[in-house]
Backbone as ProteinMPNN parsed JSONL, in Angstrom:
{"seq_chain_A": "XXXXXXXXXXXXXXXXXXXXXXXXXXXXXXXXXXXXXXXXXXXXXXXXXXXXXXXXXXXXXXXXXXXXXXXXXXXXXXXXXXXXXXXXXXXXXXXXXXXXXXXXXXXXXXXXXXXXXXXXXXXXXXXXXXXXXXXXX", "coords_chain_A": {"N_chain_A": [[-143.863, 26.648, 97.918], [-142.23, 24.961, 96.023], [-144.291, 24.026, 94.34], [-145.221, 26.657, 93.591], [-142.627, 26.902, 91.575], [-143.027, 24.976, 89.509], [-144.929, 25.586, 88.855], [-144.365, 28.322, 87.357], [-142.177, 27.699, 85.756], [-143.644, 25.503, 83.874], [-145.144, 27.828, 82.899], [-143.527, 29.128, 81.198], [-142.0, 27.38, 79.648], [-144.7, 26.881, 78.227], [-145.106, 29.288, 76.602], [-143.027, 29.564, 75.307], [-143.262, 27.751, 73.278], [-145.411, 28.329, 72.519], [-144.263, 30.727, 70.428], [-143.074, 29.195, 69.202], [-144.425, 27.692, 67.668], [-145.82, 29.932, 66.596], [-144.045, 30.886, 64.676], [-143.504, 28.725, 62.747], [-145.987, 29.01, 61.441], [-147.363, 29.023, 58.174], [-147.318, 31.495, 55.95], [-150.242, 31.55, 53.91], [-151.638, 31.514, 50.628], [-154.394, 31.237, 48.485], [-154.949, 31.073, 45.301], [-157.377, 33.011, 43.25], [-158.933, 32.314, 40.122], [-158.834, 35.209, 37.791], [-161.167, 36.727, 35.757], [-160.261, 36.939, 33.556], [-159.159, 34.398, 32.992], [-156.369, 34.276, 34.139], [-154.539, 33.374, 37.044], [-153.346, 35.318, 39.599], [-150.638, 36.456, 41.498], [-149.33, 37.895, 44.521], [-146.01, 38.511, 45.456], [-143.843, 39.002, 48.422], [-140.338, 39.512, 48.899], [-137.676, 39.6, 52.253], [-136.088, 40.275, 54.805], [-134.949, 37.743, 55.073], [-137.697, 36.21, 54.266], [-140.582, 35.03, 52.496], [-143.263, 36.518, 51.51], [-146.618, 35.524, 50.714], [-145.59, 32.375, 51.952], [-146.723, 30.321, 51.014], [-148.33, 28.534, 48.918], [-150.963, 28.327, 46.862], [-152.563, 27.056, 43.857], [-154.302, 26.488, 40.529], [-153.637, 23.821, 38.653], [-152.875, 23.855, 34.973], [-153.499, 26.521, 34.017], [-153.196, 29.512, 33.714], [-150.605, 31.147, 35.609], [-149.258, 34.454, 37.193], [-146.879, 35.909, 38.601], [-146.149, 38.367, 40.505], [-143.375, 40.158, 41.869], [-141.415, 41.566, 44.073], [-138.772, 42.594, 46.378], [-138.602, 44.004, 49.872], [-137.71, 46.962, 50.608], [-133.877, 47.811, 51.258], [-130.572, 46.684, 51.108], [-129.465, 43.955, 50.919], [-129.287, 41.555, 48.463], [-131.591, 39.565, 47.446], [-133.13, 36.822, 45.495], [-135.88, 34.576, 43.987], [-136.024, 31.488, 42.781], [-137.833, 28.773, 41.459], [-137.607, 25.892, 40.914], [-138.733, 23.519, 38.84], [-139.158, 21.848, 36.407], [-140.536, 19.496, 35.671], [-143.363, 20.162, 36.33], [-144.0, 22.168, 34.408], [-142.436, 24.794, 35.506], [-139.613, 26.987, 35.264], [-137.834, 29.347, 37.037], [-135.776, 32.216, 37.495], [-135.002, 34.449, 39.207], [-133.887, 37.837, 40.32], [-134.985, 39.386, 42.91], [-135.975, 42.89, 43.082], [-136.809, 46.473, 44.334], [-138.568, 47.553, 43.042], [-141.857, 46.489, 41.516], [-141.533, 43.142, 39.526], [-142.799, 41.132, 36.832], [-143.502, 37.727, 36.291], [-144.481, 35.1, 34.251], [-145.928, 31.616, 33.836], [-147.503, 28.485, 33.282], [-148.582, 25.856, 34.714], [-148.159, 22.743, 34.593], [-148.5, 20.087, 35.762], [-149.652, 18.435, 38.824], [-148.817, 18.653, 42.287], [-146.373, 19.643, 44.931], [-144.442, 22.211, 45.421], [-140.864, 23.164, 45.594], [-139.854, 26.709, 46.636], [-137.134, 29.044, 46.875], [-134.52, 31.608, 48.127], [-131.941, 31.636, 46.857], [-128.91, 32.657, 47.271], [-126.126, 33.613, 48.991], [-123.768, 34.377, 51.344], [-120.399, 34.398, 51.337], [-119.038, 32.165, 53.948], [-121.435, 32.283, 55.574], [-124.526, 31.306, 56.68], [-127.071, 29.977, 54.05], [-129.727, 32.032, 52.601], [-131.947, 30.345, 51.712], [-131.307, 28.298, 54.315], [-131.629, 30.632, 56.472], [-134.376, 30.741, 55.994], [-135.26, 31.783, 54.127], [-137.621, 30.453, 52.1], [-140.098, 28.687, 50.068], [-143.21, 26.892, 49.374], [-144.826, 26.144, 46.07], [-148.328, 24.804, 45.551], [-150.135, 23.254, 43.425], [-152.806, 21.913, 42.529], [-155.876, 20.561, 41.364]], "CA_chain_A": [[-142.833, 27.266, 97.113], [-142.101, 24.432, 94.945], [-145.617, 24.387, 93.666], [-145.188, 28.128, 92.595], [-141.393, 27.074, 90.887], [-143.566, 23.961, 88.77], [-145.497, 26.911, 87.869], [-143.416, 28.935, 86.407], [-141.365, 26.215, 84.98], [-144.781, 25.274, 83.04], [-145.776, 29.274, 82.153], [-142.026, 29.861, 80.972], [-142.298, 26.531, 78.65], [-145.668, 27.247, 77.22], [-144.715, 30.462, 75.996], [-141.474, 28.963, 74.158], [-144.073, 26.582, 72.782], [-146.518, 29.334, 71.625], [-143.56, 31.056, 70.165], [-142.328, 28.308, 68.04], [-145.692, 27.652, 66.489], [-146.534, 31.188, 65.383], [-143.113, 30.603, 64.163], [-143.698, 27.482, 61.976], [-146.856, 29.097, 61.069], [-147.275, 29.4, 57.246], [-149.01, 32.309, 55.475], [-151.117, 30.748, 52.92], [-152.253, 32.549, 49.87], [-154.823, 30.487, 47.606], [-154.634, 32.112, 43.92], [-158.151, 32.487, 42.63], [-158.813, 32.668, 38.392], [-159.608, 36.375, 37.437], [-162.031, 36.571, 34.785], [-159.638, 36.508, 32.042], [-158.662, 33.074, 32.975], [-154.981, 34.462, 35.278], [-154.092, 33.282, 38.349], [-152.358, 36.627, 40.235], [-150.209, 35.937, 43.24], [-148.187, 38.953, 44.553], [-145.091, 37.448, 46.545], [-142.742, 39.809, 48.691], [-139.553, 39.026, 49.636], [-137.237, 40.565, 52.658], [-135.183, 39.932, 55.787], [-134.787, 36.395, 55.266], [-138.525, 35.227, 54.056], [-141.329, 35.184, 51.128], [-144.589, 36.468, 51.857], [-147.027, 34.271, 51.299], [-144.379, 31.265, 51.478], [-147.079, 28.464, 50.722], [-148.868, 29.09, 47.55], [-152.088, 27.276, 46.13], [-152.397, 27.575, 42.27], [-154.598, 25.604, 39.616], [-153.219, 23.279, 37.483], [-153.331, 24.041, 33.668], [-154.596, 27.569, 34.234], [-151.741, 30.464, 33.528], [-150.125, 32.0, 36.962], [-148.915, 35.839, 37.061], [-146.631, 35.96, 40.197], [-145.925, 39.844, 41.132], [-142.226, 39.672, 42.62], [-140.154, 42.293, 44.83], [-138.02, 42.787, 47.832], [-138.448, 45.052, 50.622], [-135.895, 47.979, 50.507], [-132.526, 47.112, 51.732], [-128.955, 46.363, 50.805], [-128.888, 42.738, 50.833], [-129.606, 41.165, 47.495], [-132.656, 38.135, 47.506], [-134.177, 35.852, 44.206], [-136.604, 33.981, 43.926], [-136.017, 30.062, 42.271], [-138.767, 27.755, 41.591], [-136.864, 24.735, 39.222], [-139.801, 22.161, 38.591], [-139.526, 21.68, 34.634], [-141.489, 18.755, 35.314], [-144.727, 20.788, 36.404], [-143.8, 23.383, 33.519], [-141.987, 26.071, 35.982], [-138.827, 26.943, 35.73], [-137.564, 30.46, 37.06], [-134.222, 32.198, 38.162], [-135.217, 36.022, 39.082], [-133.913, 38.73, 40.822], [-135.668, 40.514, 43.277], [-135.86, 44.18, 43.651], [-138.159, 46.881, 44.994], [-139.702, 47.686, 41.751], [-142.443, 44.75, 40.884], [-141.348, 42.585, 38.319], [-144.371, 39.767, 36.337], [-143.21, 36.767, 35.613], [-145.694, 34.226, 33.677], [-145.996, 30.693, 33.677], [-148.681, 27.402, 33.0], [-148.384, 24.939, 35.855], [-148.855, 21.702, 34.283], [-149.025, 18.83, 36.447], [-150.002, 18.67, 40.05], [-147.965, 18.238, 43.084], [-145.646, 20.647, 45.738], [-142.863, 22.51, 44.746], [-140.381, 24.076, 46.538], [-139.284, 27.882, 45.785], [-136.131, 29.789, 47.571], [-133.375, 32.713, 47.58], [-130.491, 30.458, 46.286], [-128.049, 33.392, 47.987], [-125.15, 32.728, 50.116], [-122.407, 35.03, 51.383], [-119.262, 33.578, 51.696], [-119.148, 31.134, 54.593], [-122.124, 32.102, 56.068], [-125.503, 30.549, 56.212], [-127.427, 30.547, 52.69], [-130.544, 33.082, 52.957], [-132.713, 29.509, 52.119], [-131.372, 27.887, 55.56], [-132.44, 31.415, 57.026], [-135.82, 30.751, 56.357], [-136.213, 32.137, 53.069], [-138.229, 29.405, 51.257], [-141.796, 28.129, 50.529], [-143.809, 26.055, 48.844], [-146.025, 25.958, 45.621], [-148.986, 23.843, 45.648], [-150.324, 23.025, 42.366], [-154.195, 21.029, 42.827], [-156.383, 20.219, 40.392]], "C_chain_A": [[-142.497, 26.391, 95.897], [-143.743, 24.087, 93.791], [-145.593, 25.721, 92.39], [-143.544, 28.026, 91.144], [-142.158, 26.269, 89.669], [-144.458, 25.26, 88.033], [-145.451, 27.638, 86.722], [-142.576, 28.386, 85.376], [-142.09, 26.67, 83.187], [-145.2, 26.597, 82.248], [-144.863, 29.215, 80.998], [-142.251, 28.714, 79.447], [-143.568, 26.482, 77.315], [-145.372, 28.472, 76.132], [-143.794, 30.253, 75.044], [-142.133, 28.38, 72.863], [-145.06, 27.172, 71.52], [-145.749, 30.382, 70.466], [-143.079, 30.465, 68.623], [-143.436, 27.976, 66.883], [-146.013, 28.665, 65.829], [-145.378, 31.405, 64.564], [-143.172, 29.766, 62.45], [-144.84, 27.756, 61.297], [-146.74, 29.574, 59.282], [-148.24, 30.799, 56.566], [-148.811, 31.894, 53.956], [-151.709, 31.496, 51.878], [-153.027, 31.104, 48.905], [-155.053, 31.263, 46.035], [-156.747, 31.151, 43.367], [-158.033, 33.334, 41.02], [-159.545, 34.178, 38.664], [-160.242, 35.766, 36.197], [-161.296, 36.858, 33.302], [-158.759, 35.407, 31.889], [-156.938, 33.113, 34.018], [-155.796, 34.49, 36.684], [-152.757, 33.887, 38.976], [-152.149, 36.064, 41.791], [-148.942, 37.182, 43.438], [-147.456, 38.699, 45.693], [-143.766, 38.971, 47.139], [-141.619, 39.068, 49.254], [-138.87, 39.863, 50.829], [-136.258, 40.05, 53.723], [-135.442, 38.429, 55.919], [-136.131, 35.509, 55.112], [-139.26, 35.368, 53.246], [-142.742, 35.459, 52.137], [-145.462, 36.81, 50.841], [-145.448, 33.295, 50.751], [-145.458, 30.009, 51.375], [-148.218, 29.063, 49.918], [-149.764, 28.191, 46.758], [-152.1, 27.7, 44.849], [-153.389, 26.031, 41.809], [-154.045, 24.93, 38.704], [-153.446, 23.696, 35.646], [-153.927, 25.376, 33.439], [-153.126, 28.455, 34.388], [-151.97, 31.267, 34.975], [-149.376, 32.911, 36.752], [-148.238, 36.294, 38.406], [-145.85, 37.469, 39.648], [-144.814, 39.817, 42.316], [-141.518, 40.751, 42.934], [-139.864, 41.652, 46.2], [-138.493, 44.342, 48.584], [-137.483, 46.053, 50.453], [-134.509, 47.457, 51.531], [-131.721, 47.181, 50.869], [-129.087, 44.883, 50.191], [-129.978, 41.636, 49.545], [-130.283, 39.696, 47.531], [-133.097, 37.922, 45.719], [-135.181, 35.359, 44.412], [-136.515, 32.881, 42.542], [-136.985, 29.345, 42.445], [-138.019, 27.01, 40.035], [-137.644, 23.124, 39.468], [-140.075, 22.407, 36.996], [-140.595, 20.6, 34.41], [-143.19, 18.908, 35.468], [-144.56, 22.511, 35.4], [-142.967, 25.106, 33.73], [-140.674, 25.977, 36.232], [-138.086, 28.537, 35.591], [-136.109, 30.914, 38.189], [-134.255, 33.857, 38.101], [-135.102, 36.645, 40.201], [-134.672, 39.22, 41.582], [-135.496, 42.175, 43.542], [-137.095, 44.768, 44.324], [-139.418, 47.419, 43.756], [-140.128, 45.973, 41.204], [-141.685, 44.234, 39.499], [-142.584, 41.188, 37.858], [-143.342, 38.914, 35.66], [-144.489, 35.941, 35.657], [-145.301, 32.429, 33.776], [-147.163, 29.836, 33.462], [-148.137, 26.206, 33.491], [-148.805, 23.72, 35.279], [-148.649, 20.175, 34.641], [-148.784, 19.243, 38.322], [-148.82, 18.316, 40.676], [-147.362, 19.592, 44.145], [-144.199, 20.621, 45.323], [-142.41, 23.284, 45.712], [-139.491, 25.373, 45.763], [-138.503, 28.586, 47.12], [-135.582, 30.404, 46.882], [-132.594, 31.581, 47.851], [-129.145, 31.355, 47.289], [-127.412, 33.006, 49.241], [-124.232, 33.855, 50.03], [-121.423, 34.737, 52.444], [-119.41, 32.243, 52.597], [-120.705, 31.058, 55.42], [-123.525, 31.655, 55.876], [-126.41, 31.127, 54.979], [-128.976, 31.145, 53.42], [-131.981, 31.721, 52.853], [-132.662, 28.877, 53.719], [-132.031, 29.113, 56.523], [-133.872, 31.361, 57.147], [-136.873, 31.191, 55.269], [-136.526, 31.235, 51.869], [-139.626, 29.217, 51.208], [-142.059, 27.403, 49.686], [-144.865, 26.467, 47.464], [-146.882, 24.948, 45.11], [-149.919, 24.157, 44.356], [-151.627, 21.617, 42.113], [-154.717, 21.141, 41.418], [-158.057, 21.241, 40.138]], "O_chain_A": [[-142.457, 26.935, 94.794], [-143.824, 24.003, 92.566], [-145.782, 25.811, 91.177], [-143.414, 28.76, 90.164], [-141.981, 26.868, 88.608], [-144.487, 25.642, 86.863], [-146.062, 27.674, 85.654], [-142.457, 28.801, 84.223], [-141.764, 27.318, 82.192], [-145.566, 26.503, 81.077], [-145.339, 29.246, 79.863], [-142.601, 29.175, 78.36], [-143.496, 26.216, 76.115], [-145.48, 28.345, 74.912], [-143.854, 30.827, 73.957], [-141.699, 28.484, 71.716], [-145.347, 26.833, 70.372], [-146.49, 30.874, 69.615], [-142.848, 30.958, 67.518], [-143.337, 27.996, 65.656], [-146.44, 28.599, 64.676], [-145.59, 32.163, 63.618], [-142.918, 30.244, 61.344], [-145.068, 26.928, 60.415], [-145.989, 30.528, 59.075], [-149.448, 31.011, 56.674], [-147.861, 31.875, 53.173], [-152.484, 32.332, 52.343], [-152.358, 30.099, 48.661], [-155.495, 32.401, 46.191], [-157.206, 30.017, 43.226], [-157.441, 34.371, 40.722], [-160.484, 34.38, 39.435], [-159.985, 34.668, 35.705], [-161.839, 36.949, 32.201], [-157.869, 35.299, 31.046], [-156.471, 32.083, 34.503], [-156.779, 35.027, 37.194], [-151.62, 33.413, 38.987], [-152.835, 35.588, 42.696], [-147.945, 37.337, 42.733], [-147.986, 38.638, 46.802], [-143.074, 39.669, 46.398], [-141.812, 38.107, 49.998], [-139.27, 41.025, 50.765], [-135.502, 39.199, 53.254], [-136.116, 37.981, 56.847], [-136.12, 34.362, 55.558], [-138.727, 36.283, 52.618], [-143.123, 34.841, 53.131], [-145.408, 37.839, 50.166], [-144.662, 33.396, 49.809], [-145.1, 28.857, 51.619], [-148.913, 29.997, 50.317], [-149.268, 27.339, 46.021], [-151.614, 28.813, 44.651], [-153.342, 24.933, 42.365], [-153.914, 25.583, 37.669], [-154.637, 23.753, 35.34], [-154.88, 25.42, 32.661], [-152.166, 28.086, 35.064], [-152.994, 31.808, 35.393], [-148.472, 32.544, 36.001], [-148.871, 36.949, 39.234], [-145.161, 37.594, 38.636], [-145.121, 39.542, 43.477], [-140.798, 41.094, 41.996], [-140.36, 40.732, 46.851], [-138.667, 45.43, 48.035], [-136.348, 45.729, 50.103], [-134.578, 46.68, 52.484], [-132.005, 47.714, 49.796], [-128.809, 44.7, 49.006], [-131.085, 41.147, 49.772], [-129.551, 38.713, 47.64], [-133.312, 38.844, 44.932], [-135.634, 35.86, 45.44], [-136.852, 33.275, 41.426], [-137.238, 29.101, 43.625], [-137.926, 27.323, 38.848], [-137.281, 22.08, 40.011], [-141.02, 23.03, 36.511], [-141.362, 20.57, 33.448], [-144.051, 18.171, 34.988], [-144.946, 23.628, 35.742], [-142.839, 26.059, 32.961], [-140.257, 25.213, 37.102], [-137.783, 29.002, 34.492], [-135.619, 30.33, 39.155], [-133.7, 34.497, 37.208], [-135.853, 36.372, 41.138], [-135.499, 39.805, 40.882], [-134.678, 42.486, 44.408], [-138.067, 44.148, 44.756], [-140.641, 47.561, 43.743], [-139.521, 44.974, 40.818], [-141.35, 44.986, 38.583], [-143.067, 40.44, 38.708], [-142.562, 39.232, 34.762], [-145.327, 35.926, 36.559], [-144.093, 32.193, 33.765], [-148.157, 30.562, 33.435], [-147.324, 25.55, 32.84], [-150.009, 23.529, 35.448], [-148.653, 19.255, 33.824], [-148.02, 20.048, 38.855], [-147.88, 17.802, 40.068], [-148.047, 20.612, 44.064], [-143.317, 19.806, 45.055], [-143.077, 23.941, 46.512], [-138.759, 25.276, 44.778], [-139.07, 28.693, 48.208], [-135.606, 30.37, 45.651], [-132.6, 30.803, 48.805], [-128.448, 30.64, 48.009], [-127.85, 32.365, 50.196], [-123.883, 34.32, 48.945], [-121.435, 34.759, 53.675], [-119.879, 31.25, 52.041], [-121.127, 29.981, 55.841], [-123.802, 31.602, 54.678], [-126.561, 32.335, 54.793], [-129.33, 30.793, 54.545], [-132.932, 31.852, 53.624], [-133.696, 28.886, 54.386], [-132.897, 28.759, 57.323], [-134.519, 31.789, 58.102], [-138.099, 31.178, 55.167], [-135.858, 31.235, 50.836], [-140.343, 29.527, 52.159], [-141.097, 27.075, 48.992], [-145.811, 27.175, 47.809], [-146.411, 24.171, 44.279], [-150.425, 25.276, 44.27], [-151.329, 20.54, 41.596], [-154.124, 21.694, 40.491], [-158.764, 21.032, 39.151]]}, "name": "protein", "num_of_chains": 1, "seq": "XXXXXXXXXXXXXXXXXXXXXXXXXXXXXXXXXXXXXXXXXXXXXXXXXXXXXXXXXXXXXXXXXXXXXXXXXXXXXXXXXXXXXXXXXXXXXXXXXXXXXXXXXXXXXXXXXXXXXXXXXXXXXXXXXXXXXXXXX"}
């Protein structure tokens, strides 16, 4: 009997385990050049996250990010403030796409979130809505 409780224990734990990782898991978009030299990345936002939230991009090479929200009520942005790699943006999301342009110019990881907060409660970045763009050579 205690054999079968160590068991379960162990099933019950793995599962938490397997849980938390597909959790933590990022989705990854790598931006390749179209043939007129843009790098297109189409980013959704929605109940609290960006998809893709971790974002490869070329250095020196103009990026074309393609930006809504899911339908809903509850009002999301999208902030990326790195002036020192040439990007600095403060835009709305809705459900109609909007293009914003930029030219990524120096390498490194940036971080991009919904800045949004209502009232006391937690801001829509601590929720989860944040990611990364990665900026290689």
């Amino acid at each position: 009997m205690r054999y079968k409780r160590v068991f379960i224990l162990s099933l019950l734990l793995s599962c938490v385990c397997l849980i938390h990782n597909a959790q933590a898991q990022k989705n990854i978009y790598k931006a390749t050049v179209d043939s007129d030299g843009v790098q297109r990345v189409k980013i959704i936002g929605g109940d609290y996250f960006f998809n893709p939230d971790y974002i490869i991009v070329q250095v020196n090479k103009p990026v074309e990010l393609t930006i809504m929200k899911e339908s809903g009520v509850v009002p999301h942005n999208i902030v990326i403030k790195a002036p020192e790699a040439g990007i600095d943006i403060n835009e709305s999301l809705s459900t109609t796409p909007k293009t914003v342009r930029f030219t990524p110019t120096k390498t490194g990881k940036y971080h991009f979130e919904c800045d949004k907060q209502l009232l006391f409660f937690k801001s829509h970045k601590e929720r989860g809505m944040e990611g990364i763009i990665e900026i290689t050579d």
